[in-house]
C-alpha positions as CSV (number, residue, x, y, z in Angstrom):
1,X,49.2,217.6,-124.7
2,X,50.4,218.6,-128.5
3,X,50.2,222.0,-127.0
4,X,51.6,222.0,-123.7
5,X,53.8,218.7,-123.6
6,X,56.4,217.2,-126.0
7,X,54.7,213.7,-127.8
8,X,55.9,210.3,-126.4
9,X,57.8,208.3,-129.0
10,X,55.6,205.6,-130.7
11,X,58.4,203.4,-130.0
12,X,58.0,203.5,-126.4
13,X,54.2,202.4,-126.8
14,X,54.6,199.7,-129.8
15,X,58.3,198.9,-129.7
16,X,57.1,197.2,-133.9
17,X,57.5,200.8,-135.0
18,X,60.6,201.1,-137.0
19,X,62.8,203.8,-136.0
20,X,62.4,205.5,-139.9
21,X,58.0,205.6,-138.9
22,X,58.9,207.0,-135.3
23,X,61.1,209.5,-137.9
24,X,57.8,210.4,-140.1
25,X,55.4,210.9,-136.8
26,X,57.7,212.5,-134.6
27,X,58.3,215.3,-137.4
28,X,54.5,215.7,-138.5
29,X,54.3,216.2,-134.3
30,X,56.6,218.9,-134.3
31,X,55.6,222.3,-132.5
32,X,57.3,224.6,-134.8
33,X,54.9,224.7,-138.0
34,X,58.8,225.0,-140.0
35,X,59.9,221.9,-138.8
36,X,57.2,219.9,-140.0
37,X,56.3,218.5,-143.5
38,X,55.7,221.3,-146.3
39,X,52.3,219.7,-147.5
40,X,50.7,216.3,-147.7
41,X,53.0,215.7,-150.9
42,X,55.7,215.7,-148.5
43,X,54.0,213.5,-146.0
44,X,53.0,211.2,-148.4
45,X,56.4,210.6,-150.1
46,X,57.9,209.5,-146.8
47,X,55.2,207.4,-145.4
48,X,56.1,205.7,-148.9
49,X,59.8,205.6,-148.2
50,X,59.7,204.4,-144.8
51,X,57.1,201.4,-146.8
52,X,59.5,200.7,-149.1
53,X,62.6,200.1,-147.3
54,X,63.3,196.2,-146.3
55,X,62.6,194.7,-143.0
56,X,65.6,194.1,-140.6
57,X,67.6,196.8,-138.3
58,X,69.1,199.8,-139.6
59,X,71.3,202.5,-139.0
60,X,69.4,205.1,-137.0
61,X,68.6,207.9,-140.0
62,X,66.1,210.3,-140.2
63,X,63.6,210.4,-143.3
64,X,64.5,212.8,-145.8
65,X,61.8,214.2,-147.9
66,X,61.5,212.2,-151.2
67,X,62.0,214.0,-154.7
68,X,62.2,213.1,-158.2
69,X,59.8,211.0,-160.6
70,X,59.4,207.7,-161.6
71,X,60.9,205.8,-164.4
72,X,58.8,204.0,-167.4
73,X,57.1,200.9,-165.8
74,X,55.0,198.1,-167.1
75,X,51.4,197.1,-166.6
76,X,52.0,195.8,-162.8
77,X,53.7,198.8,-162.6
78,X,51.2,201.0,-163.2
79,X,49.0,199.2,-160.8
80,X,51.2,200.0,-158.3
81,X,51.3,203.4,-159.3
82,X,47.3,203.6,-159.5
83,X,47.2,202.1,-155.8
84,X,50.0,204.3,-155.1
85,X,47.6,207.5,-156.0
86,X,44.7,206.0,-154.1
87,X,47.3,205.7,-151.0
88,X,48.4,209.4,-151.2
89,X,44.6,210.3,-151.5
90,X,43.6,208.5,-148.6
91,X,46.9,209.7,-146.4
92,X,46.0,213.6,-147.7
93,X,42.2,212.4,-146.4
94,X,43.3,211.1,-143.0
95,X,46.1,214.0,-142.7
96,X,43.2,216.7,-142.8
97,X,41.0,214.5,-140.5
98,X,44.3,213.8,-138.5
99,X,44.9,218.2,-138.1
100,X,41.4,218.9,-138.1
101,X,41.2,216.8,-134.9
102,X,44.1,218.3,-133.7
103,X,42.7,221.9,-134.1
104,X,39.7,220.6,-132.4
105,X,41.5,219.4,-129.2
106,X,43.6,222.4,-129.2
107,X,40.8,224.5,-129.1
108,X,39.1,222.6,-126.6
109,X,42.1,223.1,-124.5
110,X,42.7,226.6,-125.4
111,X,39.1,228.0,-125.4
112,X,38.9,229.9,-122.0
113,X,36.2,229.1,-120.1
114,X,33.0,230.8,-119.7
115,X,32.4,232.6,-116.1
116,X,29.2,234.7,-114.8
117,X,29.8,238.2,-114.8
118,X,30.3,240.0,-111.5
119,X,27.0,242.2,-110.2
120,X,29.2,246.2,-110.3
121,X,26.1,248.6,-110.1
122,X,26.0,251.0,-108.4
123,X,29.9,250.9,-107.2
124,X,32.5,253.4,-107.7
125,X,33.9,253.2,-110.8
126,X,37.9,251.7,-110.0
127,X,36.4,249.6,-107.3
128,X,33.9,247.9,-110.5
129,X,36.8,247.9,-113.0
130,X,39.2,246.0,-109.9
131,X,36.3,243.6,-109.4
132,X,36.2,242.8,-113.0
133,X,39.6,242.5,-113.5
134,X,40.2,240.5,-110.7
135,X,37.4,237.7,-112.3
136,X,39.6,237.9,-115.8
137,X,37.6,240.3,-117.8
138,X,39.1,243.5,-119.9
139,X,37.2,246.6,-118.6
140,X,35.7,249.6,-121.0
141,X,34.7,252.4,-119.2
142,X,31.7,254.4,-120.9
143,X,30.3,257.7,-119.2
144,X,26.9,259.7,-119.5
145,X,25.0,262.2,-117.5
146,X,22.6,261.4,-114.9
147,X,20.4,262.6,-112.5
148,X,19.8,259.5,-110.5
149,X,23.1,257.9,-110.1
150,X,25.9,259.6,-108.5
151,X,28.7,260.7,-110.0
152,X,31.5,258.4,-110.4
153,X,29.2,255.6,-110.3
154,X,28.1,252.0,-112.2
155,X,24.6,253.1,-113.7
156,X,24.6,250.2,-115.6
157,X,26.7,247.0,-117.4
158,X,27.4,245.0,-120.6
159,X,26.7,242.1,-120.2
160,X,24.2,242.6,-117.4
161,X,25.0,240.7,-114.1
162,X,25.2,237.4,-113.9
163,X,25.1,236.6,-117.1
164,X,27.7,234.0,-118.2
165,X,30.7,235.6,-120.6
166,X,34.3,234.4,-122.2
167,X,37.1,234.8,-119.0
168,X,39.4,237.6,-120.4
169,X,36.5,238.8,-122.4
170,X,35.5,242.8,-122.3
171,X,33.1,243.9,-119.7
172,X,31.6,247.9,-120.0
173,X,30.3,249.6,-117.3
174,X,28.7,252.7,-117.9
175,X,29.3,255.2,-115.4
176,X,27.8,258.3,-114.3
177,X,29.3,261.8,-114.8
178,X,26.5,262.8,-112.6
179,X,23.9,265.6,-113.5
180,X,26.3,268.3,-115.6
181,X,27.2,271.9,-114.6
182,X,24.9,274.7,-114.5
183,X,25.5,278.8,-113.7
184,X,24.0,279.5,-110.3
185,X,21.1,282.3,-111.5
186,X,21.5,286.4,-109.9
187,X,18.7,285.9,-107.1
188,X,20.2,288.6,-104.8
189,X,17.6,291.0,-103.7
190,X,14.5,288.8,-105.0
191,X,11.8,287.6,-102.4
192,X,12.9,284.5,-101.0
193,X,9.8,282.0,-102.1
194,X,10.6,283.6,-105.7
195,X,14.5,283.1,-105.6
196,X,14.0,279.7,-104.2
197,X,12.1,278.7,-107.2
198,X,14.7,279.7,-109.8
199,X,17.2,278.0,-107.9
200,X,15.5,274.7,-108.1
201,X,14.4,275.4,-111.5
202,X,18.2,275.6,-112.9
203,X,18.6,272.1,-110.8
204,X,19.8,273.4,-107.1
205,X,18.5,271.8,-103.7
206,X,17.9,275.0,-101.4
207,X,18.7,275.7,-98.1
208,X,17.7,278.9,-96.4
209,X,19.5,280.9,-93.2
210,X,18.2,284.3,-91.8
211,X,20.4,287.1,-91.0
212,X,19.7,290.5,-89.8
213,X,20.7,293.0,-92.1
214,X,20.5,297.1,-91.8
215,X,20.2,297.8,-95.9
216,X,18.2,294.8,-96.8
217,X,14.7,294.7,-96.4
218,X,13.0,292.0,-94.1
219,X,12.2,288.6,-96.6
220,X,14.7,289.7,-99.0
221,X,17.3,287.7,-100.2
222,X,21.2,288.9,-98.7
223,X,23.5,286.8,-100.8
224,X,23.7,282.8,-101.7
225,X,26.6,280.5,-100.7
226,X,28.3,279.6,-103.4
227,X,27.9,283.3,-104.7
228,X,25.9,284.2,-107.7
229,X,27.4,283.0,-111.3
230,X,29.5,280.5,-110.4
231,X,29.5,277.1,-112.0
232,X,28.5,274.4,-109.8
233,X,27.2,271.0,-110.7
234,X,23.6,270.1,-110.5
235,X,22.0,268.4,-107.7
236,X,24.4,270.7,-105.3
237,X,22.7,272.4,-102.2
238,X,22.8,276.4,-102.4
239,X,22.2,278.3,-99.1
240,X,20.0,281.1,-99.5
241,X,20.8,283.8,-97.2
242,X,17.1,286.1,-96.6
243,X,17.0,289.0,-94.2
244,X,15.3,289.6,-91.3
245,X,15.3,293.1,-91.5
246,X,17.4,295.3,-88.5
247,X,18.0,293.7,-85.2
248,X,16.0,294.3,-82.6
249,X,17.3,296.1,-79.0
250,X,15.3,297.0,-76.1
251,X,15.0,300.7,-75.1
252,X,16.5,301.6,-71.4
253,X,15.2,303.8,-69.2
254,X,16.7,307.3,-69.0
255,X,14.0,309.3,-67.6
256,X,15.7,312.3,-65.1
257,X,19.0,311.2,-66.2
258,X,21.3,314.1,-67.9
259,X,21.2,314.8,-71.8
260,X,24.4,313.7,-72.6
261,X,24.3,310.4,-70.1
262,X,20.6,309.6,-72.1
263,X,22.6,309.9,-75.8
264,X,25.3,307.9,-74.7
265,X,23.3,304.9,-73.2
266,X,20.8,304.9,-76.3
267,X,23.9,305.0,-78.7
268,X,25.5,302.3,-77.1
269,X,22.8,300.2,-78.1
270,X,23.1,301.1,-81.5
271,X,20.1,303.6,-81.1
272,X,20.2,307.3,-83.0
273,X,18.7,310.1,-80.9
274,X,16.7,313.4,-81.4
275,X,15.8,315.9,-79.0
276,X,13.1,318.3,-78.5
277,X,13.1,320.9,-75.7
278,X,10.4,322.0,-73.4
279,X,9.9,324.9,-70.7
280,X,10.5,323.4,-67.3
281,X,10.7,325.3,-63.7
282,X,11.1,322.0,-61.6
283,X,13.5,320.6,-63.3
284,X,16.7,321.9,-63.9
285,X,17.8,322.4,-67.6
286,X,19.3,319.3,-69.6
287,X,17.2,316.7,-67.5
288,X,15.1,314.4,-69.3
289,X,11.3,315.1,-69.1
290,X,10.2,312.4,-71.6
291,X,11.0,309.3,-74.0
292,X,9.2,308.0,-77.0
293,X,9.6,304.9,-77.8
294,X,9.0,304.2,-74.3
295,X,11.6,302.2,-71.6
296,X,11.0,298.8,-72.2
297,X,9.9,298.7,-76.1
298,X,11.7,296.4,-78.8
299,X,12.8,298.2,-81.4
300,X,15.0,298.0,-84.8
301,X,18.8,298.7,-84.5
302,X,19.3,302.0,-85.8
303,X,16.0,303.4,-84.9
304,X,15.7,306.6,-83.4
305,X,14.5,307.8,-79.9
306,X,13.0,311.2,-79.0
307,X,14.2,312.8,-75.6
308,X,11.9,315.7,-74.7
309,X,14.9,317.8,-72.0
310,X,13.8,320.4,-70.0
311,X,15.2,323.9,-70.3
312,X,15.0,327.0,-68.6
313,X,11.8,329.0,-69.3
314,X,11.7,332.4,-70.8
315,X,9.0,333.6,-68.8
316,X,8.7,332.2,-64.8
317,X,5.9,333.3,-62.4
318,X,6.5,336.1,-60.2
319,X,6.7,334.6,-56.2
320,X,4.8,336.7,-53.7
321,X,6.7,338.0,-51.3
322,X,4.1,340.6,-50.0
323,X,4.3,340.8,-46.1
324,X,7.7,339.4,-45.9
325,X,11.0,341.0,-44.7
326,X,12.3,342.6,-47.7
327,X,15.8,340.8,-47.5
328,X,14.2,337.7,-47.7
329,X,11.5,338.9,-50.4
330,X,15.1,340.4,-52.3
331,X,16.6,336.3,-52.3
332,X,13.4,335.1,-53.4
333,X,13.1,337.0,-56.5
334,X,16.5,337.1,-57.3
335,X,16.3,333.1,-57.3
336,X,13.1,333.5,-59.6
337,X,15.6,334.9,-62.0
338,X,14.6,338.6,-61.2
339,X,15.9,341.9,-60.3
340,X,14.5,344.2,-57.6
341,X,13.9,347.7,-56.9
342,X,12.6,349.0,-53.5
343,X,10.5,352.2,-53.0
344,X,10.2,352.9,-49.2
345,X,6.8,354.2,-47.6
346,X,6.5,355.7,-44.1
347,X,4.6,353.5,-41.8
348,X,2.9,353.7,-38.6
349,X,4.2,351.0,-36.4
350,X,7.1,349.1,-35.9
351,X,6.0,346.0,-37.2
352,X,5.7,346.9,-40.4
353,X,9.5,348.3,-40.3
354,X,11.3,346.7,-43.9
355,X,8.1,344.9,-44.7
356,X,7.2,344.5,-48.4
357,X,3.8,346.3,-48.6
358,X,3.2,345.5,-52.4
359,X,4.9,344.3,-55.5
360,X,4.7,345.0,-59.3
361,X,3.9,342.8,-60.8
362,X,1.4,341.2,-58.4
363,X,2.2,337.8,-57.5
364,X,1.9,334.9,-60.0
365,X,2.0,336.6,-63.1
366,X,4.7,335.3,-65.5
367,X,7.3,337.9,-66.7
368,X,10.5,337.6,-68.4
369,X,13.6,336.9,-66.3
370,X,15.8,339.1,-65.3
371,X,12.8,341.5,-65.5
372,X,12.6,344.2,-62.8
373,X,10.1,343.5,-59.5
374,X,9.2,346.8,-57.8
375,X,8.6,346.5,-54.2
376,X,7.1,348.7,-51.8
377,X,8.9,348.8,-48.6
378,X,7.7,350.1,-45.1
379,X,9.9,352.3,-43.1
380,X,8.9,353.5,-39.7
381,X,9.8,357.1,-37.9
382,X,9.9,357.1,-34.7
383,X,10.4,361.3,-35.0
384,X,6.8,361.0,-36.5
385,X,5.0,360.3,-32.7
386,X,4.0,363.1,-30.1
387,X,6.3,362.4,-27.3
388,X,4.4,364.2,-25.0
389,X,2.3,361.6,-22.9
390,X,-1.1,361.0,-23.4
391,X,-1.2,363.2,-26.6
392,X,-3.0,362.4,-29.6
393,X,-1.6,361.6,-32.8
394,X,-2.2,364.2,-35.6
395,X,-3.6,362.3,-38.0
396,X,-2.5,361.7,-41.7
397,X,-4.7,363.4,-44.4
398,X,-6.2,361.1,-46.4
399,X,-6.2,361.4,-50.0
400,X,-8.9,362.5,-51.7
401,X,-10.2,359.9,-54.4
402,X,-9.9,361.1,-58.0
């Protein structure tokens, strides 16, 4: 109550105490240390005063502090005086006992309260410090690295938890930072088991995606995501981006189709395309004999398919158009690819009238086209017969051999 509430008047609780002692208390009670007594001199000199002065009413006066000596006295005198020094001694004695309680009880008042500290571990930072605060504890805020306790988190406390501590007292939390930067290593390129292994090693989880790639061979690492030499924190998941060599496509069919309808179909598919001829009379020239790879077959994007097309030969076998009406032994050739010269030779009957009687070349030997065929053509006289009836022939002379 000396701290927080003004002191009753001793007056009200022992109406005996003279107005000039209520004086002398209520001033040693004051709250302002400057309106109080200087020292226990002071103190003492009006506790004497207010002993001294006769019994009976008086005006209402306040105490003022006494000053001056004393005169020359005899031997009672200085009796008195002795028992006054003893007196001052033992008001100095109980003043001190009398402030020294005082401090006690306002300290017992005043002394805040111990409270158990509030369990923060493992919480975000400004939700521990709130938590904290809110129970009546000052907050410092320490950090350190750490590779078990995420960043922005209570690793650990002082005090520890629920141990008891002053209200309005400081609490420290220590809080993570987390596990520090590092430079994501150049793996671009590498094998993927080795790239994965520097990547952990510098403190990276991994995660690996396949692509297909044209320029990167099959198992080899693309790119990473983040990209290569940037500063990330450790702990961080890099995706490691490994090739799986060209796509694959399946080959169509374009066997008998036209060149140029074969390139554009294999093209389409992102398929290159060489060509080889070969000497064909069934076919006509242009049409596709062959494929390799094969209809059907998987193969890389950007691999290349061989189309064997037929062309014209150089050479074609000669038909044989020996016993057959010369016109139609003339279109046959000609359609060969040939050109034809007739020589005519007399013959006996009719039915051998503009009949091919031989060729040169002979039948089914192969000759250039446009090469010349010779044929020998019969060509019956009917001036060449006896018209008289019943007469005989003269007969042709017949070569003689050599």
């Amino acid at each position: 109550k000396q701290v927080s509430a003004e002191p009753v008047p001793p007056a009200q609780l022992n109406p005996a105490v003279s107005p000039e002692l209520e004086d002398v208390v209520m001033r040693a009670l004051q709250k302002d240390p400057a309106n109080r007594f200087v020292d226990a001199e002071e103190f003492i000199l009006a506790l004497e005063r207010v002993r001294d002065l006769p019994p009976g009413p008086v005006d209402h006066r306040r105490v003022a502090p006494v000053t001056g000596g004393y005169p020359g006295v005899g031997s009672e005198e200085i009796l008195e005086e002795h028992d006054r020094r003893n007196l001052r001694w033992l008001v100095v004695v109980l003043a001190v006992l009398a402030l020294a309680g005082l401090a006690v009880g306002a300290w017992l008042l005043l002394a805040p309260k111990q409270v158990e500290v509030p369990d923060v571990v493992g919480r975000k930072s400004a939700t521990a410090a709130q938590i904290l605060q809110n129970r009546g504890f000052e907050v410092n805020v320490e950090n350190v690295r750490s590779d078990s306790v995420k960043a922005d988190r209570v690793a650990t406390q002082r005090p520890q938890p629920r141990e008891r501590a002053r209200e309005g007292s400081t609490v420290s939390i220590i809080v993570s930072s987390g596990p520090g930067e590092a430079t994501l290593p150049f793996v671009r390129g590498s094998r993927r088991a080795a790239a994965k292994r520097r990547l952990e090693a510098a403190g990276f989880k991994v995660d690996v995606r396949q692509e297909f790639s044209d320029s990167v061979p099959r198992g080899r690492v693309i790119e990473t995501s983040p990209p290569e030499r940037s500063r990330l924190e450790r702990g961080r998941t890099v995706t490691l981006v490994v090739s799986r060599g060209p796509q694959k496509v399946e080959v169509p069919e374009v066997l008998d189709r036209d060149r140029d309808e074969a390139e554009r179909m294999l093209e389409s598919r992102g398929l290159q395309v060489s060509f080889r001829d070969r000497e064909d009379e069934d076919k006509d020239p242009g049409t596709v004999l062959e494929q390799d790879p094969a209809a059907g077959r998987e193969v890389s994007k950007g691999s290349t398919v061989t189309l064997t097309v037929a062309k014209e030969p150089a050479q074609v076998v000669v038909p044989d158009v020996v016993d057959q009406d010369v016109n139609d032994a003339i279109a046959t050739l000609e359609e060969a690819g040939f050109r034809v010269r007739q020589r005519p030779r007399s013959v006996d009957t009719p039915d051998d009238d503009n009949v091919v009687l031989e060729q040169n070349p002979p039948a089914d030997e192969r000759r250039d086209k446009a090469s010349r065929v010779f044929l020998t053509v019969g060509r019956f006289e009917p001036a060449n017969l006896d018209p008289s009836p019943g007469a005989t022939p003269t007969p042709t002379p017949t070569p003689a051999p050599g």
